[in-house]
PDB file of N, CA, C, O and CB in Angstrom:
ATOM      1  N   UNK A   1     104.577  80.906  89.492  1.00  0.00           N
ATOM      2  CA  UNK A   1     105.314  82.149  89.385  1.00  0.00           C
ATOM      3  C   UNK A   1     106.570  82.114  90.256  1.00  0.00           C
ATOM      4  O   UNK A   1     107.651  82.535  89.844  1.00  0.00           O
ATOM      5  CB  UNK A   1     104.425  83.326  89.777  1.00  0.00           C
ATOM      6  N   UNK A   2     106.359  81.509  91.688  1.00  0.00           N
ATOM      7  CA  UNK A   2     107.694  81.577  92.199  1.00  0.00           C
ATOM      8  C   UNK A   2     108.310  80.792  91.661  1.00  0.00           C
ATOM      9  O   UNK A   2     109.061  81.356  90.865  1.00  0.00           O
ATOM     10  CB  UNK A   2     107.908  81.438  93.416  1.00  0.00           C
ATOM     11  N   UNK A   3     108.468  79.280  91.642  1.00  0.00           N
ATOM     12  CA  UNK A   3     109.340  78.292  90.606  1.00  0.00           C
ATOM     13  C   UNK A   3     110.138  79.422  89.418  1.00  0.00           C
ATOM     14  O   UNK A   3     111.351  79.619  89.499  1.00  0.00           O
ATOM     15  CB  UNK A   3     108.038  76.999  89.626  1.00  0.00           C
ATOM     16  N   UNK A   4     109.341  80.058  88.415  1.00  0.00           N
ATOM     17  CA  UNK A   4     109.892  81.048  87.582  1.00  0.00           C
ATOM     18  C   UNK A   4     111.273  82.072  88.125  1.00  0.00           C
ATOM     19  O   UNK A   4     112.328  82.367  87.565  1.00  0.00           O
ATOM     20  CB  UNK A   4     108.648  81.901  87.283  1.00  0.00           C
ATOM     21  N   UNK A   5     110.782  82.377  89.274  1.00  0.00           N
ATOM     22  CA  UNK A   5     111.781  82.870  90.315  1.00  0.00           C
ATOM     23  C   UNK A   5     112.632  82.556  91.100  1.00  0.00           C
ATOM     24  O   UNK A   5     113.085  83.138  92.085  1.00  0.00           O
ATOM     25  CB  UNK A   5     111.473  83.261  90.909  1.00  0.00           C
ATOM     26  N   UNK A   6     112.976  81.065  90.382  1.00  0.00           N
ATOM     27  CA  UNK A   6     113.856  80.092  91.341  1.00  0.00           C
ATOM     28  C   UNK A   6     113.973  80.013  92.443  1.00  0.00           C
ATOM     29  O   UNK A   6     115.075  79.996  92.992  1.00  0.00           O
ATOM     30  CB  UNK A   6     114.872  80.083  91.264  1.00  0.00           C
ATOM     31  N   UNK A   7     112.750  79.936  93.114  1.00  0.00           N
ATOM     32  CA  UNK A   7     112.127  79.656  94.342  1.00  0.00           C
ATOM     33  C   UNK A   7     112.004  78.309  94.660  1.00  0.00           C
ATOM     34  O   UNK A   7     110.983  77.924  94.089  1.00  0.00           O
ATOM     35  CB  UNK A   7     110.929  80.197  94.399  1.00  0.00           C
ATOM     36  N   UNK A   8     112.414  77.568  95.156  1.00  0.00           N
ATOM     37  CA  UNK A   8     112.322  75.979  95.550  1.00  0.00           C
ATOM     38  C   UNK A   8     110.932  75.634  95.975  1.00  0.00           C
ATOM     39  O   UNK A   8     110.087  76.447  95.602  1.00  0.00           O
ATOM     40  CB  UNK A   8     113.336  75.559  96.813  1.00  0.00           C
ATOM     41  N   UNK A   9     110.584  74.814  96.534  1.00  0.00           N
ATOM     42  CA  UNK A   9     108.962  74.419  96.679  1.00  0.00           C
ATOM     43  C   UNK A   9     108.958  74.637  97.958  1.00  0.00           C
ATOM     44  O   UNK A   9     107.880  75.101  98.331  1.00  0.00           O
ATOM     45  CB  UNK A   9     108.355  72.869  96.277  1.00  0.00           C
ATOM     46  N   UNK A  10     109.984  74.441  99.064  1.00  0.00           N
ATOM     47  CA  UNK A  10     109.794  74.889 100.590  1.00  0.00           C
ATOM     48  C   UNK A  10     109.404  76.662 100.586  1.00  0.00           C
ATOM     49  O   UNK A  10     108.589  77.152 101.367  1.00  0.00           O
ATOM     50  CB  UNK A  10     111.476  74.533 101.553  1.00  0.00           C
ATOM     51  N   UNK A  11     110.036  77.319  99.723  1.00  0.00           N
ATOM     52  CA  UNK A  11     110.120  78.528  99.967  1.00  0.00           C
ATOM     53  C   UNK A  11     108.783  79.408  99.484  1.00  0.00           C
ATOM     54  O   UNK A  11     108.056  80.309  99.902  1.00  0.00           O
ATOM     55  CB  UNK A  11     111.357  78.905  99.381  1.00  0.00           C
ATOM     56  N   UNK A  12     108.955  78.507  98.278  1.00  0.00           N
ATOM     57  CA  UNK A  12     107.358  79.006  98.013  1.00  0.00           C
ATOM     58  C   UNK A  12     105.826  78.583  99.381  1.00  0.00           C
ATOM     59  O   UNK A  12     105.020  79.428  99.771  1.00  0.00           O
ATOM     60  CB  UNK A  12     106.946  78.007  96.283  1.00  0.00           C
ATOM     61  N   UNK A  13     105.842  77.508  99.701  1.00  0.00           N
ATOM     62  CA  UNK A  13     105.257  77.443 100.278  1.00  0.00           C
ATOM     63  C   UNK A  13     104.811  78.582 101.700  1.00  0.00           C
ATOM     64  O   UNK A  13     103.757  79.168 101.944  1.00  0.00           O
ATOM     65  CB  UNK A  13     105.602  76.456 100.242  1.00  0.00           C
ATOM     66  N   UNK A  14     106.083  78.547 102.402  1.00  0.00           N
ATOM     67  CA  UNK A  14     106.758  79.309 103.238  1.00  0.00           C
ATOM     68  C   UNK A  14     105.651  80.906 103.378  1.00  0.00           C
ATOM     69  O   UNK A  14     104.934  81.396 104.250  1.00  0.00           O
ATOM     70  CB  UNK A  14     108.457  79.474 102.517  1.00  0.00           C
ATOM     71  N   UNK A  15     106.201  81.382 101.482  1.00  0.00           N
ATOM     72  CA  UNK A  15     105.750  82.564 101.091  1.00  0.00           C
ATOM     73  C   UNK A  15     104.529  82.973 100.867  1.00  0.00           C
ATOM     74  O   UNK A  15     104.118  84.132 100.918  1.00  0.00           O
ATOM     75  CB  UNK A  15     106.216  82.795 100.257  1.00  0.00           C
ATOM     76  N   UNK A  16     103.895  81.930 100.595  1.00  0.00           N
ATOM     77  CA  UNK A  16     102.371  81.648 100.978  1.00  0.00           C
ATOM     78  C   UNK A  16     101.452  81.720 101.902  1.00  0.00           C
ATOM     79  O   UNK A  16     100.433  82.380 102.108  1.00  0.00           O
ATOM     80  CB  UNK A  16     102.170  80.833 100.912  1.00  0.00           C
ATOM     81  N   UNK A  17     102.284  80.555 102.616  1.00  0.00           N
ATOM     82  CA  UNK A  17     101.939  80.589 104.286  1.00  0.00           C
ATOM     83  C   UNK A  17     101.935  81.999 105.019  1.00  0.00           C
ATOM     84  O   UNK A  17     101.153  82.291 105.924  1.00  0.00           O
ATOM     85  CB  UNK A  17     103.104  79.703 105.121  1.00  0.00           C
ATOM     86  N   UNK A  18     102.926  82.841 104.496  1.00  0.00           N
ATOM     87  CA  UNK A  18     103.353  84.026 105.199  1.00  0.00           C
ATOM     88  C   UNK A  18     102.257  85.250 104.767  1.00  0.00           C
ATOM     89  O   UNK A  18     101.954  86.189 105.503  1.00  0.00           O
ATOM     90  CB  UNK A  18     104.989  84.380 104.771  1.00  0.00           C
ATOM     91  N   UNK A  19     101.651  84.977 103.175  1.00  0.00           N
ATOM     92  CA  UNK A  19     100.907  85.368 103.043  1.00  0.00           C
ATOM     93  C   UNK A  19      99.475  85.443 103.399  1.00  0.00           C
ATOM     94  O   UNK A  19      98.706  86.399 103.495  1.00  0.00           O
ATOM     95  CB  UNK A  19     101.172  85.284 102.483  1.00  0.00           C
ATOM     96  N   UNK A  20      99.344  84.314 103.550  1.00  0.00           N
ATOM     97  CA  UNK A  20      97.616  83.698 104.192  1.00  0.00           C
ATOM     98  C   UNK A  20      97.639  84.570 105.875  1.00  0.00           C
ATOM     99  O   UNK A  20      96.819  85.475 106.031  1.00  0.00           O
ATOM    100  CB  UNK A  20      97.552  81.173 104.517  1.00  0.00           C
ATOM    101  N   UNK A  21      98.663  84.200 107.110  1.00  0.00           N
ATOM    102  CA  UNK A  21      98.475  85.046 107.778  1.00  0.00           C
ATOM    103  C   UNK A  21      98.569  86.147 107.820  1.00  0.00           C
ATOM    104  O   UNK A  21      98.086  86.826 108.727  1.00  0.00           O
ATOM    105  CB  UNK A  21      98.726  84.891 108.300  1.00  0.00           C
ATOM    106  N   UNK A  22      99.183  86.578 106.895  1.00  0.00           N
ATOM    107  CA  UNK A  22      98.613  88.487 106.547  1.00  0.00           C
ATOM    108  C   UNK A  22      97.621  88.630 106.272  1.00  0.00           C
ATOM    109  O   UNK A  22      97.030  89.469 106.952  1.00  0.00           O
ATOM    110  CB  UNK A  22      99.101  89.384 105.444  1.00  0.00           C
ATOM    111  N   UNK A  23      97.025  88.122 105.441  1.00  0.00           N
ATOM    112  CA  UNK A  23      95.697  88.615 105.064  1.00  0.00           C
ATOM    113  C   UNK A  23      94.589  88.064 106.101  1.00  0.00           C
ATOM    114  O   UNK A  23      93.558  88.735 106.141  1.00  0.00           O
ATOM    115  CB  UNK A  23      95.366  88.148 103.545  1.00  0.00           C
ATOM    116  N   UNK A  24      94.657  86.964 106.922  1.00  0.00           N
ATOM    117  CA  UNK A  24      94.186  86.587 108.166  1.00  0.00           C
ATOM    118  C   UNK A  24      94.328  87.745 109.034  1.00  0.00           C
ATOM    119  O   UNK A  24      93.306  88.287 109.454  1.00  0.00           O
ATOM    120  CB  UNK A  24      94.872  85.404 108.690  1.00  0.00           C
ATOM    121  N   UNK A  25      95.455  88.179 109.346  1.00  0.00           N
ATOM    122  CA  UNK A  25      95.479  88.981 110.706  1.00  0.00           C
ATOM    123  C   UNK A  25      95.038  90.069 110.266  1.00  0.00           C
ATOM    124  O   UNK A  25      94.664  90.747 111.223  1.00  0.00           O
ATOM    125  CB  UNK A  25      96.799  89.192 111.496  1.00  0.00           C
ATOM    126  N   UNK A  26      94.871  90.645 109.201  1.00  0.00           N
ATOM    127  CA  UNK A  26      94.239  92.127 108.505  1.00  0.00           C
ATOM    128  C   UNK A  26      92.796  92.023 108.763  1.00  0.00           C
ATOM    129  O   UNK A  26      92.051  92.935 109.122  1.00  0.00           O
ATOM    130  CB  UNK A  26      94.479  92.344 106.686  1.00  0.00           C
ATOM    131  N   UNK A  27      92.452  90.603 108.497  1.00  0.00           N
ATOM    132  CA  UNK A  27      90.648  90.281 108.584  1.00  0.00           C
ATOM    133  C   UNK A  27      90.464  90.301 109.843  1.00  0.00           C
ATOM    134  O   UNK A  27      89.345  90.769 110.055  1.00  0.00           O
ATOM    135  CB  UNK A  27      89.960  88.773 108.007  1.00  0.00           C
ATOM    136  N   UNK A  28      91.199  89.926 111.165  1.00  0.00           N
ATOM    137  CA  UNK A  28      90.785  90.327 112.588  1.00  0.00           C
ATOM    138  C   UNK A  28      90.697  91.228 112.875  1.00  0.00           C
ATOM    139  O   UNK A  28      89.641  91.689 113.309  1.00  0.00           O
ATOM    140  CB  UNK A  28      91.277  90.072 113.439  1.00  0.00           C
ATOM    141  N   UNK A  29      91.832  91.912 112.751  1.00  0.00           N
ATOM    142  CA  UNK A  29      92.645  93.194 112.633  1.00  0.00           C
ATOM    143  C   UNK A  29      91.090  94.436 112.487  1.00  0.00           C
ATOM    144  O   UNK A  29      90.528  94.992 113.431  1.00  0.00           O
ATOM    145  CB  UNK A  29      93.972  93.074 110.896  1.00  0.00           C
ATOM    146  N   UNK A  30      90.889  94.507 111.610  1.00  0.00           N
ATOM    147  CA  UNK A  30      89.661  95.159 110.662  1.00  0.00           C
ATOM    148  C   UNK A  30      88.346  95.383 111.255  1.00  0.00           C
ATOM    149  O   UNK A  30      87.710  96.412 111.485  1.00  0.00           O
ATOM    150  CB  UNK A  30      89.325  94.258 109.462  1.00  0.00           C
ATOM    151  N   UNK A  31      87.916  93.128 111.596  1.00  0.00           N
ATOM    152  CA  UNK A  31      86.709  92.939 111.440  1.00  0.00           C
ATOM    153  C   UNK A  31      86.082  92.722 110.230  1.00  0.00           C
ATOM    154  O   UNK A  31      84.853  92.709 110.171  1.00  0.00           O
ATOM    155  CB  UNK A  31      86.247  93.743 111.923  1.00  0.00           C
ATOM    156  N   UNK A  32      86.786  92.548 109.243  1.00  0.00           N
ATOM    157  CA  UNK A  32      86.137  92.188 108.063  1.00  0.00           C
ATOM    158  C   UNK A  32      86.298  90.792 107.602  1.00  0.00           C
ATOM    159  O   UNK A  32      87.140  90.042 108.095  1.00  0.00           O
ATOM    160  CB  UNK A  32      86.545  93.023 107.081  1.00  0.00           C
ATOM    161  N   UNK A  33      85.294  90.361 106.427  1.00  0.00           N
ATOM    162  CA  UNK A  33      85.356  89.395 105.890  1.00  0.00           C
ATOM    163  C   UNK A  33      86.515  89.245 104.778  1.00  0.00           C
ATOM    164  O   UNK A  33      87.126  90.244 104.398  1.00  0.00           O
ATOM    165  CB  UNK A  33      84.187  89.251 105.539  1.00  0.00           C
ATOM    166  N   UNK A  34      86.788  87.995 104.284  1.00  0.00           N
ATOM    167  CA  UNK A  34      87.734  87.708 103.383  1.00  0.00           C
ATOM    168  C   UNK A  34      87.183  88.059 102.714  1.00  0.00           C
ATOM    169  O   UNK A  34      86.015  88.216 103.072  1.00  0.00           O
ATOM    170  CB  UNK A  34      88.274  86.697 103.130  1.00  0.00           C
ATOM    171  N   UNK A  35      87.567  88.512 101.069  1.00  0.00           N
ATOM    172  CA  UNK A  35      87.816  89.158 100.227  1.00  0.00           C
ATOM    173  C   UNK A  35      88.645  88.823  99.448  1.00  0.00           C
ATOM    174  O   UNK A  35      89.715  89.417  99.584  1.00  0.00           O
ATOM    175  CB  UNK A  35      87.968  90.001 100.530  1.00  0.00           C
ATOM    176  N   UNK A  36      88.569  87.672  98.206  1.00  0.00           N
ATOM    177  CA  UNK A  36      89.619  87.570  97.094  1.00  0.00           C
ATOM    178  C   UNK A  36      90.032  88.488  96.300  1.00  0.00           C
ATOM    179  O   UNK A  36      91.223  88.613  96.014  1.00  0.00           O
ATOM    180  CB  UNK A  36      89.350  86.797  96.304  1.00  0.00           C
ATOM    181  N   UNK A  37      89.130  89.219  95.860  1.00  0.00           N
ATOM    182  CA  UNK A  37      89.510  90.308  95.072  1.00  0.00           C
ATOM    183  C   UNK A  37      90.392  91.499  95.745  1.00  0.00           C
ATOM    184  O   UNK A  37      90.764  92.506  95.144  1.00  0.00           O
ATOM    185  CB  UNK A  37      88.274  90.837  94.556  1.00  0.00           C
ATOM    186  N   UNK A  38      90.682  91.156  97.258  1.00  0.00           N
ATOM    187  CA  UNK A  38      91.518  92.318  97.364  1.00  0.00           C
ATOM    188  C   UNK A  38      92.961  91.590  97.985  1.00  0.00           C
ATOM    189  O   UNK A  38      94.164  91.842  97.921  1.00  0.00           O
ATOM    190  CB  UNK A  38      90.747  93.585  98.421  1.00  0.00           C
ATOM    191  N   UNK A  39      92.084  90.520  98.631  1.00  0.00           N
ATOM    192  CA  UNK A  39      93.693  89.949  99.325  1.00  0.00           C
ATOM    193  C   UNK A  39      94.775  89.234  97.698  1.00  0.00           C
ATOM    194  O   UNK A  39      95.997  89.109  97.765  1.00  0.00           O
ATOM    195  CB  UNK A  39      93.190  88.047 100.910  1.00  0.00           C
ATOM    196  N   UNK A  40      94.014  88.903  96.512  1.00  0.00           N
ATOM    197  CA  UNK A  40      94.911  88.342  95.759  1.00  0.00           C
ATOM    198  C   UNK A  40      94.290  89.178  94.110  1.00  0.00           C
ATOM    199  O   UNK A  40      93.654  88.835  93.114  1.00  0.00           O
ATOM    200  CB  UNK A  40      94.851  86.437  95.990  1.00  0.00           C
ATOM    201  N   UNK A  41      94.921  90.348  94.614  1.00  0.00           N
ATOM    202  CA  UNK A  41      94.548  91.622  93.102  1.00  0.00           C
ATOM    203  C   UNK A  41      95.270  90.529  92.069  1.00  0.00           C
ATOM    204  O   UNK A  41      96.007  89.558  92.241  1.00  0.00           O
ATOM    205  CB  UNK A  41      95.678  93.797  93.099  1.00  0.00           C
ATOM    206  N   UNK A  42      94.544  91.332  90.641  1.00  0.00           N
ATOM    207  CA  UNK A  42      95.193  90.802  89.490  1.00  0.00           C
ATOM    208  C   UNK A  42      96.312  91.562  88.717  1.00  0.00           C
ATOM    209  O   UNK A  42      96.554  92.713  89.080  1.00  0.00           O
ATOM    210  CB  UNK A  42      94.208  90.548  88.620  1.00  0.00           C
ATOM    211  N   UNK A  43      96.811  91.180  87.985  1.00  0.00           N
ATOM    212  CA  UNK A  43      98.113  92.245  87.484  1.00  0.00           C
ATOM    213  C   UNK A  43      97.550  93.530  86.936  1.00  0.00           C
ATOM    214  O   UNK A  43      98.293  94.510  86.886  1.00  0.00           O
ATOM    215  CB  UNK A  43      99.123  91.575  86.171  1.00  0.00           C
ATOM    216  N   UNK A  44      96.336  93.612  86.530  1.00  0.00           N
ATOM    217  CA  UNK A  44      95.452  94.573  86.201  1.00  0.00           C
ATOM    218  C   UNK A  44      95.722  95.296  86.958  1.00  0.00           C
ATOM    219  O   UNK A  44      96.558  96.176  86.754  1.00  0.00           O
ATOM    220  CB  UNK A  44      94.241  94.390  86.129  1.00  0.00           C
ATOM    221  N   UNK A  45      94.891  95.089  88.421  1.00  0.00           N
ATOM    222  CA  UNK A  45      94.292  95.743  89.215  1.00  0.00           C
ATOM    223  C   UNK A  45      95.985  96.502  90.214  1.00  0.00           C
ATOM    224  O   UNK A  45      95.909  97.412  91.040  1.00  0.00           O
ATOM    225  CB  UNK A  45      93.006  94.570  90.038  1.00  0.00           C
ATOM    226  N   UNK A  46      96.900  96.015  89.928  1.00  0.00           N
ATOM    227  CA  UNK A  46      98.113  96.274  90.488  1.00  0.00           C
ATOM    228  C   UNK A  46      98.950  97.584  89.831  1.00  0.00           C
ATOM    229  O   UNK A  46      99.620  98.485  90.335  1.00  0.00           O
ATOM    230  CB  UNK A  46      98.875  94.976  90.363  1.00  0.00           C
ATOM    231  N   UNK A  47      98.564  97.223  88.416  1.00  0.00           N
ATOM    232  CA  UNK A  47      99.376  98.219  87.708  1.00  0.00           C
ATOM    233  C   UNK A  47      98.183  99.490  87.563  1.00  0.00           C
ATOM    234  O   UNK A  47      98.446 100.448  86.836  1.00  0.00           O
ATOM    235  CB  UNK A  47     100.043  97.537  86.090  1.00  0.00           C
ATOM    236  N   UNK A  48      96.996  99.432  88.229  1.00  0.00           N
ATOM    237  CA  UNK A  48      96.306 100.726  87.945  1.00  0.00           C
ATOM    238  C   UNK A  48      96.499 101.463  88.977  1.00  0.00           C
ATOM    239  O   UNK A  48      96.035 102.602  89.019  1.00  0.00           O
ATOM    240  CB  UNK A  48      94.909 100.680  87.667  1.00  0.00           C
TER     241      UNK A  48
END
């Protein structure tokens, strides 16, 4: 999807990376466990 967005492969990565510690520091943050279904919703679950 980023490539689609003419995102280079550093940047994507980058954006990733940037993502994983968000959803890391939310799980300390919290005290909770990871959670795919919430840290990476589906387009479904976005547009409801």
């Amino acid at each position: 999807m980023l490539r689609a967005r003419d995102k280079h492969h550093r940047k994507a990565i980058r954006q990733l990376a940037n993502r994983w510690v968000g959803i890391l520091h939310a799980c300390l943050e919290q005290g909770c466990l990871y959670d795919e279904e919430i840290a990476w919703p589906t387009k479904k679950e976005l547009a409801a």
